[in-house]
N, C-alpha and C positions, 0 to 999 in steps of 0.2 A: 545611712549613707548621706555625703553633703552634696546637694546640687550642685550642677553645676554652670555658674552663671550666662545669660543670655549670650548669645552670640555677638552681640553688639558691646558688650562687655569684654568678653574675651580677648587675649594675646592670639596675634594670626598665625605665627608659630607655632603656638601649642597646641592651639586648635587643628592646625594644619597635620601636627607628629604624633599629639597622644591624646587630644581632647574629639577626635571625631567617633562616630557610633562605630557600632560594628559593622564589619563586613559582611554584605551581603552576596553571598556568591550565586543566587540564581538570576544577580543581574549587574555583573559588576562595573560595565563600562558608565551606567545610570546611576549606581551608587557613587561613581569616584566623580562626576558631572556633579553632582548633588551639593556632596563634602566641600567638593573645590568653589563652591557656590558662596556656602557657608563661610571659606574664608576671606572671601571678599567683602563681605558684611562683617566683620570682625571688627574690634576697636580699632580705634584712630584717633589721635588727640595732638589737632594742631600746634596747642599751647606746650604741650610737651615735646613736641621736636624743636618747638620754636627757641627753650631753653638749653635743649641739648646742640643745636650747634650756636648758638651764644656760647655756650661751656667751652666748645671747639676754638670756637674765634680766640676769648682769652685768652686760652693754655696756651695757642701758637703764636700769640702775641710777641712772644720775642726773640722765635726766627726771623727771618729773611724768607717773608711768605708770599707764593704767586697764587692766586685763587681768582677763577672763573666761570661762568655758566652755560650751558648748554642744552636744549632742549632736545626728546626724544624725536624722529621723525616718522617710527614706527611702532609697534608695541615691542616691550623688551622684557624675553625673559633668562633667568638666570640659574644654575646648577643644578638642573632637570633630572639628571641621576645620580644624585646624593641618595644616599641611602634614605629611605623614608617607606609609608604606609601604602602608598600610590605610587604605580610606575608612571616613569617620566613625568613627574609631576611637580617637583622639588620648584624650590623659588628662594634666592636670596635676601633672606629676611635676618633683621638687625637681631639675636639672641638674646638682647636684653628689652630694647624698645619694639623692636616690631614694626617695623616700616623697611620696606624694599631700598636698599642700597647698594651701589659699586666698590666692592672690597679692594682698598689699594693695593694688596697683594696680584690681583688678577691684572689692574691697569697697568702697572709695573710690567708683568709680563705682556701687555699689549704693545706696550709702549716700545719695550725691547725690541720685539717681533716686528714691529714699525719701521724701527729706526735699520736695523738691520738687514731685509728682506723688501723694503717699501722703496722707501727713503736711502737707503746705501750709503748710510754716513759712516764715517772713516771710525775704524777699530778706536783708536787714541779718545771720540767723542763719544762712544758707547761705554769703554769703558772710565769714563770720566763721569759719567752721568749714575751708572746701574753698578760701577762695582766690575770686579774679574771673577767670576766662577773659579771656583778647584777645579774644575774639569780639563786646563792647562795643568802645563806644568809647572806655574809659576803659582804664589801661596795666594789665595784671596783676599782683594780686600771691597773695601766697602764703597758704594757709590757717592757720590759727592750731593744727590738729593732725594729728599725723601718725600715716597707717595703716600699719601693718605686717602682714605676712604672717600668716598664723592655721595655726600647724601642728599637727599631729596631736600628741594626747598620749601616745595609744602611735600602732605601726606598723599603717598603716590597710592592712585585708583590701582584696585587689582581686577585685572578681569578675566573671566575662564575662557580661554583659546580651546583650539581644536583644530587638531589635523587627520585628515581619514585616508586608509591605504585604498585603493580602487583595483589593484590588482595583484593580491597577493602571490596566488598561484605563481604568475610571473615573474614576480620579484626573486621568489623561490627556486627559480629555474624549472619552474612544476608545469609550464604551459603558456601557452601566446597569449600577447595583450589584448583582451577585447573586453566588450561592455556587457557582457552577463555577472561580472563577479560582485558580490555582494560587501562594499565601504565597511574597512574596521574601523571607527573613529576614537582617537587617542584625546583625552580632556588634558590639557595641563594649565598652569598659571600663566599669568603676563601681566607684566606693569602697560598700564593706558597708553598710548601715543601720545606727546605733547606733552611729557614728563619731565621738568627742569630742573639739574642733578648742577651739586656746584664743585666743584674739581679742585683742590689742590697740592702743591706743593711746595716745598723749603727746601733751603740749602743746610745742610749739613754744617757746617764751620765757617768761620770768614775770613773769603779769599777775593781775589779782585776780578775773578774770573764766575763770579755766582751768577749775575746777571745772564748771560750767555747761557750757561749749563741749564738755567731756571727756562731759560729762552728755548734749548732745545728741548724740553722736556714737555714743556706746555704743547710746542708743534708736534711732536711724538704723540701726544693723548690726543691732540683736536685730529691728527690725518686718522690713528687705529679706528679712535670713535666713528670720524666721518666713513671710512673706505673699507674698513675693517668688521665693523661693528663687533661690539660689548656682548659675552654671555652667549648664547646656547642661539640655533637657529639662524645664525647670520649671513648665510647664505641666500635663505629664506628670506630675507630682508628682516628680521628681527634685528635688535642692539642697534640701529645707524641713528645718529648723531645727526643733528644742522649745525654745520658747524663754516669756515672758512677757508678750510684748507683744500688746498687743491693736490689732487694726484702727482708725484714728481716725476720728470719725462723715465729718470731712470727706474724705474717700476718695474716695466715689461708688460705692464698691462693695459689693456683695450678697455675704455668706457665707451658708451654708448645714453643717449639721452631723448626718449620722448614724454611728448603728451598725451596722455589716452584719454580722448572725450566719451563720452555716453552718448549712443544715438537713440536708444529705448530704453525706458524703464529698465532697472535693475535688481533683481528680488535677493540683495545680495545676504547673509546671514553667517554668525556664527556658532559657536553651539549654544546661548540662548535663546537663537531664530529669533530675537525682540528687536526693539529700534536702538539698544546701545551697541551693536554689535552688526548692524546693517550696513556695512561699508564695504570696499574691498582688501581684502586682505591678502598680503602678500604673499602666505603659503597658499593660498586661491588663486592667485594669480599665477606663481610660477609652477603650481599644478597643470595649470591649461596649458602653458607652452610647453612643459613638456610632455602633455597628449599629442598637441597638435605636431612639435619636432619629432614624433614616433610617425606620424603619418607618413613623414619622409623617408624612412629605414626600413617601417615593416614588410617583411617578405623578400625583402633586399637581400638579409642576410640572415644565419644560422640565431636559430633563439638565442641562442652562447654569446653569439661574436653582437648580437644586438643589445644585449643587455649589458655586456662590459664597454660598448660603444656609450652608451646610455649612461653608465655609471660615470666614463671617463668623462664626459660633457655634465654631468647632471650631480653628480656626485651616489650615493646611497652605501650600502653594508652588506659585507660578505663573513662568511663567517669563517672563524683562525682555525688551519689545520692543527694545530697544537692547545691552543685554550679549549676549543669548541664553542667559543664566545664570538659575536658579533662586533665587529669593529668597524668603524666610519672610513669613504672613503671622502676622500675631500672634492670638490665639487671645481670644474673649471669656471664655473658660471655661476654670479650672484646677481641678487635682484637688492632694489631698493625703493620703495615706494613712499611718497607722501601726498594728501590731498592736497588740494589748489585749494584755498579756500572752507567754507564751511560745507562739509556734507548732511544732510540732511533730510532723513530720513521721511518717508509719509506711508502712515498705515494705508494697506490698501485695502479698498471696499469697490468689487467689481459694479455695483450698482450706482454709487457716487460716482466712479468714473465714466460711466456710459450718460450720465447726467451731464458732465461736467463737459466732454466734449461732443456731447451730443450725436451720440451712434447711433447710426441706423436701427429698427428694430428689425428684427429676422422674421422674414414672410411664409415661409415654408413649414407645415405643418411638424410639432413634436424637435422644432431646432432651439438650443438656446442663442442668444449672444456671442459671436464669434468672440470677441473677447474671454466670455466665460468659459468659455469650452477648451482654448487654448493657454488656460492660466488655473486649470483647477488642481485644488487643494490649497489655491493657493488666497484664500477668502474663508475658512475655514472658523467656526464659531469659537472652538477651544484652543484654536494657536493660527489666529489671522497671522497673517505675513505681510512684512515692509518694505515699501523701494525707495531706490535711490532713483531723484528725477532724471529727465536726457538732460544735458549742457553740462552734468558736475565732471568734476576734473582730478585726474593726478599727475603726477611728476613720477616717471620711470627712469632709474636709469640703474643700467645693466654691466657688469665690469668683466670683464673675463682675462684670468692666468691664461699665464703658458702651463703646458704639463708636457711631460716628454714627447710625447706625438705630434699635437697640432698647436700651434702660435696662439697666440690670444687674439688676433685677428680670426682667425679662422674658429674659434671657441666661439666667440661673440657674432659670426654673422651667424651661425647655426642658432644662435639665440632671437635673430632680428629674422632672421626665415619664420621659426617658429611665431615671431608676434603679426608679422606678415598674413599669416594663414590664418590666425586668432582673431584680426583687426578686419576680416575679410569672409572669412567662411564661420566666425563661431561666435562665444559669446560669453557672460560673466553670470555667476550663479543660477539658481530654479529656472526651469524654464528656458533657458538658452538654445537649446536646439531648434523653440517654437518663436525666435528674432526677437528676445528679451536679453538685456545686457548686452547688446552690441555696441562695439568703439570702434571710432575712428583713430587713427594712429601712425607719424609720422615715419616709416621705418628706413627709406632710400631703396626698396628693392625695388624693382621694372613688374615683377609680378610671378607669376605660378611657375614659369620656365625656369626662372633664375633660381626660383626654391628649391626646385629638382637638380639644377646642376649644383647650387651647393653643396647639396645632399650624394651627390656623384665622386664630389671632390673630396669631401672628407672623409668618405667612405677610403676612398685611393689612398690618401696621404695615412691613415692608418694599416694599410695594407691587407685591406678586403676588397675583394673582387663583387662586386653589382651581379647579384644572380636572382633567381627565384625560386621560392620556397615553398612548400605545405602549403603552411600556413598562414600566407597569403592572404588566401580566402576565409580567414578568420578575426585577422586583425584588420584594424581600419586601416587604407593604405591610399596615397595617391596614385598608386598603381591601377590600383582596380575603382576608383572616385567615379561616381558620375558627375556631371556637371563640370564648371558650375551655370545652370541656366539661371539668367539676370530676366527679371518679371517687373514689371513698372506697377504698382501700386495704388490703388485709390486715396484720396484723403491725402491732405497739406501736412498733419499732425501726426507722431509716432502711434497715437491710440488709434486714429481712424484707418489707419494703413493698418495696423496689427488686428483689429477687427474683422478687417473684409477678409487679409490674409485667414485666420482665424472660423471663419464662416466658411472659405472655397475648402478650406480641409476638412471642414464638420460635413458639407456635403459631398466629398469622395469617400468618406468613413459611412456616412447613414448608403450609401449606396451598394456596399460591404456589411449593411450590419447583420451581426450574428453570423459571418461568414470565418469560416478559418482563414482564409487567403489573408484577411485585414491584421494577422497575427506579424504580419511581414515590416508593420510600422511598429514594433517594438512590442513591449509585453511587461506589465498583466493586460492583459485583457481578457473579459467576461466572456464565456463563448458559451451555449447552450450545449456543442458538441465537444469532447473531449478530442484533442489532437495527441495523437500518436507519437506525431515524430520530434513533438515539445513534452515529452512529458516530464522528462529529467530537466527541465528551463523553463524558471517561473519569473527570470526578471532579464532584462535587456534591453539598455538605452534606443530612444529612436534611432535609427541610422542613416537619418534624414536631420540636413541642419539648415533652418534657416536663419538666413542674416539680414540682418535691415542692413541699410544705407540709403544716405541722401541722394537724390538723384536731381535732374533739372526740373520735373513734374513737382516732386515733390517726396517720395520713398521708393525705394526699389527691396526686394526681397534676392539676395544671392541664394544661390538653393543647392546644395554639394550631398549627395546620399554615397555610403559607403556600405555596400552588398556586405551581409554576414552568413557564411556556412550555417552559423547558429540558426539562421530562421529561416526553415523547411528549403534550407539548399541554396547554394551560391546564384546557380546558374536562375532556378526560381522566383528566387529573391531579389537579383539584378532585375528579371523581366517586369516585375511585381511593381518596383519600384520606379523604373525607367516609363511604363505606364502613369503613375501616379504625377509623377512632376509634369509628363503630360496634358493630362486632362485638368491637372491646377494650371497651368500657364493658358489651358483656353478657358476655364472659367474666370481667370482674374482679367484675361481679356476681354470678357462683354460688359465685366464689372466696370471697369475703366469707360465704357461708352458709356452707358447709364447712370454713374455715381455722380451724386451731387453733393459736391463740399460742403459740409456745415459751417456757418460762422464761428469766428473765435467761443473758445468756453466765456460761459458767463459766469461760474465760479471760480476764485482763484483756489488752487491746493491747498490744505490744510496749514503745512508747514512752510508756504509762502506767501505770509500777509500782505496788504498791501501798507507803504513805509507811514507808519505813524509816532507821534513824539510818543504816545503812551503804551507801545508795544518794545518789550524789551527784547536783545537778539544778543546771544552768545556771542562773546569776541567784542562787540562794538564796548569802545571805551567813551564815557560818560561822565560827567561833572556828578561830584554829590557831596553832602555835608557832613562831618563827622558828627555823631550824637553820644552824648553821653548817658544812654544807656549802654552796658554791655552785654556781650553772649555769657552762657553759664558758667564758661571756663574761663573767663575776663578778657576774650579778645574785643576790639574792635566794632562795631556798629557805625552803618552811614549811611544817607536818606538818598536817593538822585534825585537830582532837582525836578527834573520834568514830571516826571510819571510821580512821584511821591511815595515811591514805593523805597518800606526799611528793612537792611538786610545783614548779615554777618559779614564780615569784612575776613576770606579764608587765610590769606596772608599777613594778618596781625602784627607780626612780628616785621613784618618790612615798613610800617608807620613811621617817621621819625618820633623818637622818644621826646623830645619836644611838643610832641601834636598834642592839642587839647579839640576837649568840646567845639565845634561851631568852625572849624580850619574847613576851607574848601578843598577840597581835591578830586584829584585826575583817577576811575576806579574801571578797570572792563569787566564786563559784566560774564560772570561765572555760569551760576543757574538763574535761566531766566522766568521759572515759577513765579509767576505775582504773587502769589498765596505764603511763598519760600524763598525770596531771592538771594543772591550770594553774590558778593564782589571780589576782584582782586586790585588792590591797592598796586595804582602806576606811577602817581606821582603825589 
């Protein structure tokens, strides 16, 4: 039998359809994680693409060609249910070379779908540009330009995404939403965010009218890309484009635009839980608001009439009376996210932090660190965990159709209620219900009144009636909400406030320990007594959330609990818990008499040095020398002047063909390993 070569060898394609192991079926969601692992480490050969669209350039040499470029603004993935090894898992990979590309057949049809439905440009300019379908009755003919593929200007990172269901039962029509059900997580591919794709196209024949047609075609690709987004997920914010083009009035559509800043630490993660993948992502995002826009329905109305409510704002899959196959419904509401800036990841080590801002130590016998106690598992030897600092930043912005019932005004404030409630009662990955990953976030609502009457209004304009239900008492609901009680916080800095917070919980828990009642703040938990009325429930989110915010002091902690039938009874579980935000709001009051501010840390964080000529930083562009030594495959090499550090230069092919030995230039700085650094050539 002939081996088969290393992975880093390999075609990603191949690897991805007929070169992975076998299936392992006693664990297969780990096994397709793994594979898809594998093809991201796959060959890559800059110098080879760098030929193949040279080859491009030539051949269209003697059209009438428009070509230009575009950066991704989220990650983008592409033909997820192609037939293949692994469900949903497929990825748009070039059959011969093996690099992720946009097939001109699909921007074609974006493009169409744009111009037609977006844009409303007149019959005579669509079919000027695309051609006439047979689907008239007139004979077909052919469009006046043609789209071509859009490939990658370098070799685009693949990286393994993941999305996980949280409540299937319900999905299913099998049961109300709430937080006992056990996450399916789905692995599949994505090309990087920040992926620059070059686009073009030609005219067909020569006519004096080419200019124009080439004109509307280039705006057709820049609006789909921008508003539209490219390939599978785009609702989700996947496929969106940075691009220029603005939405046209005649659209019909609602945008909407904030900032979401970080007020705490953020443990955000995707399914490699490492620092390449610590950011927030956009199906993480538009996850949480549609928990928290459920808060304003549930109980309201019949499971049925809530779930096709849900669907008709949120989009999701019902399946065909006649296939018996699952089919997409299209979604009122899309998201699109990109960072502000560079995000930047810091492993986190609960002991270096307690150093760094100087936390208090815990006085009271057999306590740990209010920090550690409220952040565990999450310092773990075999799979530490990384955040994102407070002050990092993104750009949201939200678009909502019309669909038959409700205006895309009304779509879209049900989206701005939802971030309303998120920017205020919740929070962004691990740890968020205990005031980690909370944002601040511009959204115009007045506050909690105005979210319930929206939620009154769109109910109406659909033509259900506001009543109450079962189940109620099972899903999370603003109906049955405690709070929210606003607590004033010790400490100027997010750690030192999440600390004490962190500590008045650790002493309303050891006050409870080994008691059943303490099963009321979520579960597992270790009990010496077996409980009866949990035996059939071994897992259920806290139902208690706390929120950091800024306050005039210095933090505030927002505090909203949502009673669950699940834990030993509504009526129980409300008293249980109604007690607990109690006796926290008087222990953080005497905390607040007593606590003394520590001064500023005296370590800076890992991953923000303080500014020196010989530290190098992703994104900063930098003078350096061309050298004539080359990388193995003959691209490019060049020194930066400062630091003196020599590196490969990843976009080789963009050098002018002119360039020699010893030319100065303009380079940003790729990876910033000293030991490994990479450039890309700007000027």
């Amino acid at each position: 039998m002939i081996a088969l070569p290393a992975d880093t060898e390999m075609h990603p394609g191949l690897l991805l359809d007929k070169w992975h192991e076998c299936w392992q079926t006693s664990s297969p969601k780990d096994f397709q994680r793994k594979q898809l692992e594998r093809v991201t480490k796959a060959h890559h050969d800059e110098v080879l693409l760098s030929r193949v669209r040279q080859r491009l350039e030539k051949a269209l040499a003697q059209f009438k060609l428009r070509s230009w470029k575009h950066r991704t603004a989220g990650p983008l993935t592409m033909h997820l249910s192609r037939a293949g090894s692994f469900e949903n898992a497929g990825l748009s990979l070039h059959p011969v070379y093996g690099f992720a590309y946009l097939p001109g057949t699909g921007l074609k049809g974006m493009a169409r779908f744009y111009a037609r439905n977006v844009a409303r440009a007149t019959a005579a300019d669509i079919e000027a540009v695309f051609g006439r379908d047979t689907s008239s009755n007139k004979d077909g003919t052919a469009g006046g330009v043609v789209f071509f593929d859009a490939l990658p200007v370098q070799w685009p990172k693949l990286i393994v995404d993941i999305v996980n269901s949280h409540h299937g039962d319900y999905y299913r029509g099998d049961g109300p939403p709430g937080d006992w059900e056990n996450p399916v997580p789905v692995n599949f591919l994505a090309v990087a965010p920040r992926t620059e794709f070059e686009f073009r196209v030609a005219a067909c024949s020569r006519s004096d009218d080419n200019d124009r047609l080439l004109d509307l075609a280039q705006s057709w690709i820049d609006g789909a890309v921008a508003w539209l987004g490219a390939g599978a997920k785009t609702n989700a914010g996947y496929g969106r484009f940075t691009t220029d083009a603005t939405l046209p009035a005649t659209s019909g559509r609602s945008v909407f635009t904030s900032t979401l800043t970080l007020v705490s630490p953020a443990f955000l993660a995707g399914a490699l839980q490492g620092p390449e993948d610590c950011t927030l992502r956009p199906t993480t995002l538009r996850g949480l608001l549609r928990w928290w826009w459920r808060t304003m329905h549930a109980g309201h109305l019949a499971l049925a009439e809530l779930l096709k409510l849900e669907r008709l704002i949120w989009g999701g899959t019902v399946s065909s009376t006649l296939s018996g196959k699952e089919k997409d419904l299209a979604s009122a509401v899309s998201i699109s996210l990109e960072p502000i800036g560079e995000i930047s990841p810091v492993r986190y080590r609960k002991t270096d932090e307690a150093t760094r801002w100087r936390l208090a130590k815990p006085v009271r016998a057999k306590a740990i660190q209010g920090l550690s106690y409220i952040t565990f598992g999450m310092d773990e030897k075999d799979r530490a965990r990384h955040y994102v600092q407070p002050g990092s930043q993104w750009r949201l912005t939200i678009i909502a159709n019309p669909t038959g019932q409700l205006s895309s005004q009304e779509a879209i404030d049900q989206a701005r209620a939802a971030l309303w409630l998120l920017s205020n009662f919740g929070g962004l990955g691990s740890k968020s219900r205990k005031g980690f990953g909370c944002i601040e976030a511009d959204t115009g609502f007045a506050g909690l009144e105005e979210c319930k009457q929206r939620a009154v209004e769109v109910r109406a304009a659909v033509g259900y009636q506001t009543r109450q239900f079962g189940f109620l008492h099972y899903s999370s609901s603003l109906e049955n909400m405690l709070g929210p009680t606003f607590i004033d916080l010790p400490g100027r800095d997010p750690w030192n406030a999440l600390d004490q917070l962190g500590d008045a919980i650790q002493t309303f828990a050891q006050s409870y320990k080994h008691q059943i009642d303490k099963k009321a703040l979520g579960l597992p938990r270790r009990m010496k007594e077996p409980d009866s009325e949990l035996q059939q429930l071994n897992r259920h989110a806290s139902p208690v959330h706390f929120h950091l915010a800024r306050s005039d002091s210095g933090f505030k902690t927002n505090v909203v609990a949502f009673p669950s039938e699940k834990l030993r009874g509504f009526e129980k579980n409300r008293e249980f818990l109604s007690a607990f935000i109690t006796e926290l709001a008087t222990n953080i009051a005497q905390r607040m008499k007593t606590f003394q501010a520590p001064p500023p840390p005296s370590i800076a964080p890992p991953m923000a040095p303080p500014p020196s000529a010989s530290v190098l930083k992703v994104g900063v562009v930098v003078e350096g020398v061309l050298l004539e030594e080359k990388t193995r495959k003959g691209g490019w090499k060049a020194q930066e002047t400062v630091s003196g550090l020599a590196g490969a230069i990843q976009n080789s092919q963009a050098v002018p063909l002119d360039a020699k030995p010893g030319d100065t230039v303009k380079l940003k700085i790729k990876i910033a390993n000293p030991k490994d650094p990479a450039w890309e050539y700007v000027s």
